[in-house]
C-alpha positions as CSV (number, residue, x, y, z in Angstrom):
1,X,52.6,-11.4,30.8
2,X,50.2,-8.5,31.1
3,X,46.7,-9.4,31.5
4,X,43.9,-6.6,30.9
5,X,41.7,-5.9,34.1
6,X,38.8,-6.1,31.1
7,X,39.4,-10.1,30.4
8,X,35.9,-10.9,32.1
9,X,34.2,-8.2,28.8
10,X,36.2,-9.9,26.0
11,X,38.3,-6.4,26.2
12,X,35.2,-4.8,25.4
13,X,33.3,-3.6,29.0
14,X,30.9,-1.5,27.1
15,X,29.3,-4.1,24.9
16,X,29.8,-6.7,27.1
17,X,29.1,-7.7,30.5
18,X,29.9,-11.3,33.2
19,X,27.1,-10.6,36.0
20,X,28.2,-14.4,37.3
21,X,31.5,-14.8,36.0
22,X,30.1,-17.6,33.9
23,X,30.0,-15.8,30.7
24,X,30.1,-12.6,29.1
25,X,26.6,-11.1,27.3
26,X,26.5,-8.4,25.1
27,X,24.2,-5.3,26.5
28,X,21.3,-4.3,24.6
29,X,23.6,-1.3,22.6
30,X,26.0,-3.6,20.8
31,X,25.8,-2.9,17.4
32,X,27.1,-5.6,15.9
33,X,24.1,-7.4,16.7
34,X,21.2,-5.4,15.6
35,X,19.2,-7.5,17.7
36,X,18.6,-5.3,20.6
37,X,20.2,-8.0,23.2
38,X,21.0,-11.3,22.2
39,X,23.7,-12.9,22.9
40,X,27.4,-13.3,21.4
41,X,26.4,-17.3,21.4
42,X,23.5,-16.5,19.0
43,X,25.2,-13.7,16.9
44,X,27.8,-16.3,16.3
45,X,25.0,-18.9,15.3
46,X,23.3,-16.8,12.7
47,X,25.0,-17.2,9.3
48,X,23.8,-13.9,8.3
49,X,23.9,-11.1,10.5
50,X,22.1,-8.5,8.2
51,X,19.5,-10.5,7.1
52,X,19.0,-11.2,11.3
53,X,18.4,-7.1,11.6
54,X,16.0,-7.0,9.0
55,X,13.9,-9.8,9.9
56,X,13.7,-10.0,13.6
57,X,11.2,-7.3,15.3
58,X,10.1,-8.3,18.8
59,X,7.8,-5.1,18.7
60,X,5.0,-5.7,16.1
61,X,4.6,-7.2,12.4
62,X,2.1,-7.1,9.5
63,X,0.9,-10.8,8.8
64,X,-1.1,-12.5,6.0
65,X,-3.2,-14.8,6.0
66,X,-2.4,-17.6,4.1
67,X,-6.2,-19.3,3.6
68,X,-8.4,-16.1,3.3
69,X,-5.5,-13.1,2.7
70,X,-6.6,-11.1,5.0
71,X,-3.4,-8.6,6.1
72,X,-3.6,-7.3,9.6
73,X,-1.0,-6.0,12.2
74,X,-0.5,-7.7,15.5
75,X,1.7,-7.4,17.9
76,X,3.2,-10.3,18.0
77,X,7.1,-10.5,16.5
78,X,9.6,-13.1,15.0
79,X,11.3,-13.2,11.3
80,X,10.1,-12.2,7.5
81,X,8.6,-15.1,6.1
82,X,7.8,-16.9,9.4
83,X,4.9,-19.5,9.2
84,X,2.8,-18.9,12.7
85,X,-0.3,-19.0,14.8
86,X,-2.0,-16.0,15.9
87,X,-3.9,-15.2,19.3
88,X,-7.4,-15.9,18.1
89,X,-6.9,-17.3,15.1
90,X,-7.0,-20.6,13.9
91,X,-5.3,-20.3,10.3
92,X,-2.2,-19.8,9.4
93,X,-0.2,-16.1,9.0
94,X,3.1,-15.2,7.6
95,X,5.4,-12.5,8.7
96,X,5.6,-10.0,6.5
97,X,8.1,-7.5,8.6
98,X,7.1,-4.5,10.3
99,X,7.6,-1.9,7.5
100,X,4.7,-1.3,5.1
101,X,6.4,-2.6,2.3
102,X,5.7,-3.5,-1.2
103,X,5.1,-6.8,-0.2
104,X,2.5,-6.1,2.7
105,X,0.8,-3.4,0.2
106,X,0.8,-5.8,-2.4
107,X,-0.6,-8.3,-0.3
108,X,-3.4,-5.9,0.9
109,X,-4.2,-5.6,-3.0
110,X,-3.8,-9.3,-3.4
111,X,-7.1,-9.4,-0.8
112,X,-8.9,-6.5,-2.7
113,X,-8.5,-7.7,-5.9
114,X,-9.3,-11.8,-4.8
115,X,-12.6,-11.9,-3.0
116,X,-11.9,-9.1,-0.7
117,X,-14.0,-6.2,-2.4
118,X,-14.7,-2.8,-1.6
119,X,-15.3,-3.9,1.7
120,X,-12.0,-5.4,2.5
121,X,-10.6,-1.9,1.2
122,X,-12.8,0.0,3.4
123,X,-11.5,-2.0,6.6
124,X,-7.8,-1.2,5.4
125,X,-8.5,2.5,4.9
126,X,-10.1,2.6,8.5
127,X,-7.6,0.5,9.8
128,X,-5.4,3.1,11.4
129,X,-2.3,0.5,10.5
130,X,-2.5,1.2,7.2
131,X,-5.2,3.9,6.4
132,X,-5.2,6.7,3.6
133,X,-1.5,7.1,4.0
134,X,-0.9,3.0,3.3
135,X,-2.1,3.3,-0.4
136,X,-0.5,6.9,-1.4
137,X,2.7,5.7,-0.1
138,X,2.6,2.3,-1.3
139,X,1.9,3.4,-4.7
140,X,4.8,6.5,-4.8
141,X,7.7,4.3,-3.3
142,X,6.6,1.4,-5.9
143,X,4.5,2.1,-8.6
144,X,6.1,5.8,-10.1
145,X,4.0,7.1,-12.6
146,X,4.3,6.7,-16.4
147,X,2.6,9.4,-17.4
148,X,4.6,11.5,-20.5
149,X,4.5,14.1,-22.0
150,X,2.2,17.1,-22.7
151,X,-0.2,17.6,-20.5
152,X,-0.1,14.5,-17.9
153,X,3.3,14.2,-17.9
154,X,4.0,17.7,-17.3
155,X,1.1,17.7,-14.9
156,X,2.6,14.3,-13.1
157,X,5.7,16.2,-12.6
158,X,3.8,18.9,-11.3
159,X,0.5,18.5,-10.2
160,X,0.5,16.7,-6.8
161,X,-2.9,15.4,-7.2
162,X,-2.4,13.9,-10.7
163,X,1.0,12.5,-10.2
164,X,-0.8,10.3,-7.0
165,X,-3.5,9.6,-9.9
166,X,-1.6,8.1,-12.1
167,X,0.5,6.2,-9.5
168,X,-2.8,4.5,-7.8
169,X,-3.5,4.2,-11.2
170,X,-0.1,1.8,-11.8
171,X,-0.3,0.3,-8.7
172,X,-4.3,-0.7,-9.2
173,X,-3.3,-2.2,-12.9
174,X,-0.7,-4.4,-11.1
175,X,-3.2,-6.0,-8.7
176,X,-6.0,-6.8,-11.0
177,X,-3.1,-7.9,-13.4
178,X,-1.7,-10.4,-10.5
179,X,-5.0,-11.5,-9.2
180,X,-6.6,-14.6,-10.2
181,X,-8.2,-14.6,-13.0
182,X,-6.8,-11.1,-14.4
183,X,-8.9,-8.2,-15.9
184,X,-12.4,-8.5,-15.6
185,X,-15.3,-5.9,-15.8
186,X,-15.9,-6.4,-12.3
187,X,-12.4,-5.8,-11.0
188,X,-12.1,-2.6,-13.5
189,X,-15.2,-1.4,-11.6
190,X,-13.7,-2.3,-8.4
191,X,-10.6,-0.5,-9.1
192,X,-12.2,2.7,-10.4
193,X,-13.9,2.7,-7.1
194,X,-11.4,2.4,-5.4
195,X,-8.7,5.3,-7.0
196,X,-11.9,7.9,-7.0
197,X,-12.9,7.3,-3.5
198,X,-8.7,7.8,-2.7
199,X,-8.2,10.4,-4.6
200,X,-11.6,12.5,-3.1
201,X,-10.3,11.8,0.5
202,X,-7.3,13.0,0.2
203,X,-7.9,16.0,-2.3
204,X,-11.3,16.4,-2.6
205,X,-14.6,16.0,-4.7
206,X,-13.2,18.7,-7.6
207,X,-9.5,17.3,-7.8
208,X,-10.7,13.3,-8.1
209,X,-13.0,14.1,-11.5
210,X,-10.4,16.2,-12.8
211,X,-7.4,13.6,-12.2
212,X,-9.9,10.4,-13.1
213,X,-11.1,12.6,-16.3
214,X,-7.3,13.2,-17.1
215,X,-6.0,9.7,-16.6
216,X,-8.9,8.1,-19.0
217,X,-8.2,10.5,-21.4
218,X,-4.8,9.7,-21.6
219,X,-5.9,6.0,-21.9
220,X,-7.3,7.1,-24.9
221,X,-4.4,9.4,-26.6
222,X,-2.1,7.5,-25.6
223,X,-2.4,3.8,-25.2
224,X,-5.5,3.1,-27.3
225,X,-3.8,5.3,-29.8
226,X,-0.4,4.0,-29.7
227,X,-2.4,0.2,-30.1
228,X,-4.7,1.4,-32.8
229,X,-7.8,1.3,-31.0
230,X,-8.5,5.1,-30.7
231,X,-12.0,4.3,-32.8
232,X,-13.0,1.7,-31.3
233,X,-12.5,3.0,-28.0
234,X,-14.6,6.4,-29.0
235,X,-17.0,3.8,-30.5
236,X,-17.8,1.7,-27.7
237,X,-16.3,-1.3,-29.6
238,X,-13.8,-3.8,-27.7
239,X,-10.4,-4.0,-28.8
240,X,-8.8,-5.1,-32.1
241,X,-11.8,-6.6,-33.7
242,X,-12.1,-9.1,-30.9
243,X,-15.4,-9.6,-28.6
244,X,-14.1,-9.0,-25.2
245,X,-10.7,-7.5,-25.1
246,X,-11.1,-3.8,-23.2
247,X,-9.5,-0.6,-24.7
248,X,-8.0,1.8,-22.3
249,X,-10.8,4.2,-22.3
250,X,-14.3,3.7,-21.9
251,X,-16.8,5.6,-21.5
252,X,-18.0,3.9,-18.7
253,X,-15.6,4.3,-16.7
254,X,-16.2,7.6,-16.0
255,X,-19.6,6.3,-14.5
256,X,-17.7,4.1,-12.3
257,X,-15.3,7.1,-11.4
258,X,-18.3,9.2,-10.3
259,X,-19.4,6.2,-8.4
260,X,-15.8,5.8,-6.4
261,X,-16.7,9.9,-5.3
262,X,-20.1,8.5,-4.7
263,X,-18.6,6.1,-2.4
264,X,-16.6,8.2,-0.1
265,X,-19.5,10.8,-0.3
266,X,-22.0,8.4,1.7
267,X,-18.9,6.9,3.8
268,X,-18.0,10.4,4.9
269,X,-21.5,11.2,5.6
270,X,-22.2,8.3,7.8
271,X,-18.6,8.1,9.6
272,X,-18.9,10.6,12.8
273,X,-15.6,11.7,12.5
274,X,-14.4,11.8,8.9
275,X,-11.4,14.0,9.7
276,X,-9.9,10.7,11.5
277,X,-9.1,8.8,8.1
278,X,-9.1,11.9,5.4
279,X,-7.2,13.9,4.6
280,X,-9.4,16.3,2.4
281,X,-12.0,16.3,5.3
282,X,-9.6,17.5,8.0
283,X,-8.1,20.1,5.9
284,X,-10.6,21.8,4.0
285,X,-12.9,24.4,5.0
286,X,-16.3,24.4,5.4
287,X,-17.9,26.6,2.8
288,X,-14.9,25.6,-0.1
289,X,-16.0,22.1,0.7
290,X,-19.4,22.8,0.3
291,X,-19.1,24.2,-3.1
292,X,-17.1,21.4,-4.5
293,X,-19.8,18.9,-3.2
294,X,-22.6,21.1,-5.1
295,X,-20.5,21.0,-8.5
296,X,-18.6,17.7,-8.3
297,X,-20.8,15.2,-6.9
């Protein structure tokens, strides 16, 4: 009978290990795993190994809130969809995994849109845990754009300042849509603030009213054509005869665009160091900036 000198490592004295001759571990490079060191006693136990990769992270996680919605990052690890305590905190926060996801993005728009405000976006975009880069890529890996044909959909295809319009545009529709309460002048406001003051730090002053001036024209050729409200829309009347019910464009929204510009404008102005959070401010040159603030604010 031949016995292997490797009995003590399960055959395997790579992945496994018997400091005590009690029983084998499996190192921290075992694959099978995806746990960065547990045990074969707990691989064993878990009924789904590839759900136990995804989940577990030991080195960080986005939370929620689960009275106020606040999302924050802390350092703290354990599963998706964990229920726990925070350091500091006496409420209640959920896991939401260490990626930023649709669901943490969505969850940061969840606060926005519910109470948060422009403040709670502003604490987000200087947050450097989520930031500029959080929204942009939130809304391109989830919310692609549905702009068609001639010219935003050529432009979409094209243009990388209207194509990450028009997908902050999707994404923003599908927070105020999913918050409580839905549409409501206030939140349309909100979220026009919000995609101008975007869209100026990351391409500037000039690019944001083009792209905002683009997208609510399209509301207008487009949707409030499509729904037979092209008139009404042009004539300041609500939608389909009724007393509340918003078309796609109005014309103020282009005073609440100006406003989102407006927004980043005095934000920029106060912040010391600008270049930190956009990306418009770190890249662009003094004197080319200077002429897009004279003509576009």
């Amino acid at each position: 009978m031949y016995l292997s000198p490797y009995n003590y490592a399960a055959n395997n004295p790579i992945n496994d290990y018997d400091i005590d001759g009690n029983q084998n571990t499996q190192s921290k490079t075992d694959s099978n795993t995806g746990n960065n060191g547990a045990s074969n006693s707990s691989a064993t136990n878990n009924t789904n190994s590839t759900t136990n990769k995804i989940e577990v992270n030991q080195t960080g996680n986005y939370f929620k809130n689960l009275k106020t919605g606040e999302v924050k990052w802390s350092e703290a690890g354990g599963k998706i969809g964990e229920q726990v305590s925070l350091k500091g905190s006496k409420d209640t926060w959920e896991n939401l995994g260490s990626e930023m996801t649709k669901g943490v993005i969505d969850a940061v728009g969840s606060h926005i849109f519910n109470g948060g405000g422009f403040k709670a976006f502003l604490s987000y975009y200087e947050n450097s845990k989520f930031g500029e880069q959080a929204f942009f890529k939130g809304a391109k890996d989830n919310y692609p754009s549905n702009a068609s044909g001639f010219p935003m959909g050529t432009l979409a295809n094209n243009a990388t300042d209207v194509k990450a319009g028009t997908e902050l545009s999707e994404m923003t529709h599908s927070w105020i849509n999913h918050s409580t309460g839905g549409w409501t002048r206030e939140k349309n406001a909100l979220e026009h603030h919000i995609g101008m003051f975007l869209l100026t730090s990351r391409f500037g002053p000039a690019s944001a009213w083009i792209v905002g001036a683009g997208n609510e024209t399209r509301g207008l050729i487009i949707n409030d054509r499509q729904s037979g409200n092209m008139i009404n829309a042009l004539t300041g009347k609500p939608a389909n005869g009724t007393t509340s019910d918003p078309t796609a464009f109005e014309w103020s929204d282009f005073e609440e665009n100006k406003v989102g510009r407006k927004l980043f404008d005095n934000w920029a102005t106060k912040n010391p160091t600008p270049e930190k959070f956009s990306t418009f401010w770190k890249n662009m040159p003094k004197a080319e900036r200077f002429l897009q603030d004279l003509f576009f604010r």
